[in-house]
C-alpha positions in Angstrom: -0.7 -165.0 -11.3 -2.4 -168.1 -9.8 -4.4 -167.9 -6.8 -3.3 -170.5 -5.0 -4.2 -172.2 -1.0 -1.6 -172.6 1.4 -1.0 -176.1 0.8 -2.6 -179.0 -0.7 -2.5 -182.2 1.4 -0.5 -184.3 -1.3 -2.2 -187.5 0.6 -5.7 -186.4 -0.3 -4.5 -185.4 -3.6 -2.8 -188.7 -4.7 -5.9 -190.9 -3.1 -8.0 -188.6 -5.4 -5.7 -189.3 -8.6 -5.8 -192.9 -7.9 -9.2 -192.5 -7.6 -9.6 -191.5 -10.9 -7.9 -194.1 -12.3 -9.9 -196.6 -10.5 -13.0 -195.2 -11.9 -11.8 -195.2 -15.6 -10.8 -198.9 -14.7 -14.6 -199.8 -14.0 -15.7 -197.6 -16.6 -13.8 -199.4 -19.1 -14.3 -202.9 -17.3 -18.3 -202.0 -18.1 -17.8 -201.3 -22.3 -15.2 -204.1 -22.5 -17.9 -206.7 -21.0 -20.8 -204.9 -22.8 -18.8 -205.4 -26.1 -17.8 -209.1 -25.1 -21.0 -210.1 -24.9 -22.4 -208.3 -27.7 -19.9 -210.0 -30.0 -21.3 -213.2 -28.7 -24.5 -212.2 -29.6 -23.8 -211.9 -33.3 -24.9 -214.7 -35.1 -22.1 -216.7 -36.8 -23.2 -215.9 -40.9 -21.1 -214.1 -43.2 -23.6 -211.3 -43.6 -22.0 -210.1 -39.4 -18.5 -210.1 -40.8 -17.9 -206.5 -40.8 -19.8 -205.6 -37.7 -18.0 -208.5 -35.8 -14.6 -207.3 -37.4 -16.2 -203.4 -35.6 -16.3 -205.3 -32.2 -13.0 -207.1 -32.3 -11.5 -203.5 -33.0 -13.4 -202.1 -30.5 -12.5 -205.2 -28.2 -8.8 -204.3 -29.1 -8.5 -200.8 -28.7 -10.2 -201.2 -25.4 -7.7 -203.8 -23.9 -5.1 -201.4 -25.1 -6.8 -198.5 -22.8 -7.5 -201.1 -20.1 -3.1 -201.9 -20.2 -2.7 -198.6 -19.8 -4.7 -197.9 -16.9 -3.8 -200.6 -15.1 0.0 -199.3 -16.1 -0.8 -196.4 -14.5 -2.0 -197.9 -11.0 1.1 -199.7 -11.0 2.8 -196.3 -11.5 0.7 -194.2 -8.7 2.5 -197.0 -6.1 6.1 -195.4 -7.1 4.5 -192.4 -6.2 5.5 -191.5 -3.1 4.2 -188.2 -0.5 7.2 -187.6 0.9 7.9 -183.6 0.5 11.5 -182.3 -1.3 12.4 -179.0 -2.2 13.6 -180.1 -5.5 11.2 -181.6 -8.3 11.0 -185.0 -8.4 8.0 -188.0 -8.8 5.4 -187.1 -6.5 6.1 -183.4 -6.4 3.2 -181.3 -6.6 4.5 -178.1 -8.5 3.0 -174.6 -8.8 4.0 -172.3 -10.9 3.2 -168.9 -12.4 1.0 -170.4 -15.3 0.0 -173.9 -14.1 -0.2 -176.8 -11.7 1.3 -179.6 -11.8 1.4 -183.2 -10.4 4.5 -185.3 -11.4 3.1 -188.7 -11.1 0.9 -190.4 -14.3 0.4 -189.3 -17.4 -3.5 -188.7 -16.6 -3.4 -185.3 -18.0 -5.9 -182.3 -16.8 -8.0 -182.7 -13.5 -9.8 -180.3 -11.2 -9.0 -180.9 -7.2 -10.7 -178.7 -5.0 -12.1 -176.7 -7.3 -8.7 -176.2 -9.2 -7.5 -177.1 -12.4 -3.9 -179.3 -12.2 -2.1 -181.8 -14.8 -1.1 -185.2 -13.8 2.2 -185.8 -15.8 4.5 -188.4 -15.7 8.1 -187.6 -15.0 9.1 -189.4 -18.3 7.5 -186.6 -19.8 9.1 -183.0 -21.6 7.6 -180.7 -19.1 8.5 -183.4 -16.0 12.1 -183.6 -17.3 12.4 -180.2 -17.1 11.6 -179.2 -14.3 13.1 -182.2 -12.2 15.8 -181.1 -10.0 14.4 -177.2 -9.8 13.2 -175.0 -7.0 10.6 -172.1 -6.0 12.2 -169.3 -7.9 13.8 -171.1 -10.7 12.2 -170.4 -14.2 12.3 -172.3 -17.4 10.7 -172.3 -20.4 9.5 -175.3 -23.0 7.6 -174.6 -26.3 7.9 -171.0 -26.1 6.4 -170.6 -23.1 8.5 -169.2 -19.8 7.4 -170.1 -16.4 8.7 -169.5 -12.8 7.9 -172.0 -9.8 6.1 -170.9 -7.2 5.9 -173.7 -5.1 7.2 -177.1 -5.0 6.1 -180.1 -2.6 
């Protein structure tokens, strides 16, 4: 059984996801530009090609991150605080075995010292408990849980 407080305040709680995905935007801002300019530093002879052809992958795979984040801010603006007794975007949801915060896809987090995952509400786990209330129990991959709390 979780030990769980009273409440969170779902305010703090989304300012503190958003947070996190504001961070991973600068962090990744930092590498993309460090990358940039060290593929501009690589002197134009054939003997570079496979280190440059390194960097543009790099470059790639990091604009690809960089989309997604910046997906994901756009997300955390449809994420509303208003409470509901039913699950729905922006729920925060408790139950026997996990916390969970219907919002991004951002995955595992600790806020206030306790562990939650930020899941979208595109995802299996989302999907299945939209619509459900403290008391209701389901169970995906095998693994039965009850709601404890929903807002």
């Amino acid at each position: 059984m979780l030990m769980q407080k009273a409440l969170y305040n779902k305010n703090d709680l989304r300012n503190f996801v958003k947070e996190m995905i504001s961070g991973k935007v600068k962090t990744l801002e930092f590498y993309l530009n460090f990358t940039l300019e060290a593929s501009r530093d690589i002197k134009k002879t054939t003997k570079y090609d496979s280190i440059r052809e390194e960097i543009q992958s790099e470059i790639y795979h990091l604009d690809k991150q960089m989309f997604s984040l910046k997906n994901m801010q756009r997300q955390m603006q449809k994420v509303l605080n208003s409470s509901s007794e039913t699950v729905k975007l922006g729920s925060v949801v408790i139950t026997n075995k996990a916390r969970f915060y219907i919002s991004v896809s951002l995955g595992e987090f600790f806020y206030e010292g306790d562990r939650f995952y930020a899941i979208s509400e595109e995802s299996p786990m989302a999907k299945t408990m939209r619509g459900k209330r403290v008391g209701d129990e389901f169970t995906l991959n095998n693994i039965h849980q009850k709601i404890e709390a929903v807002f």
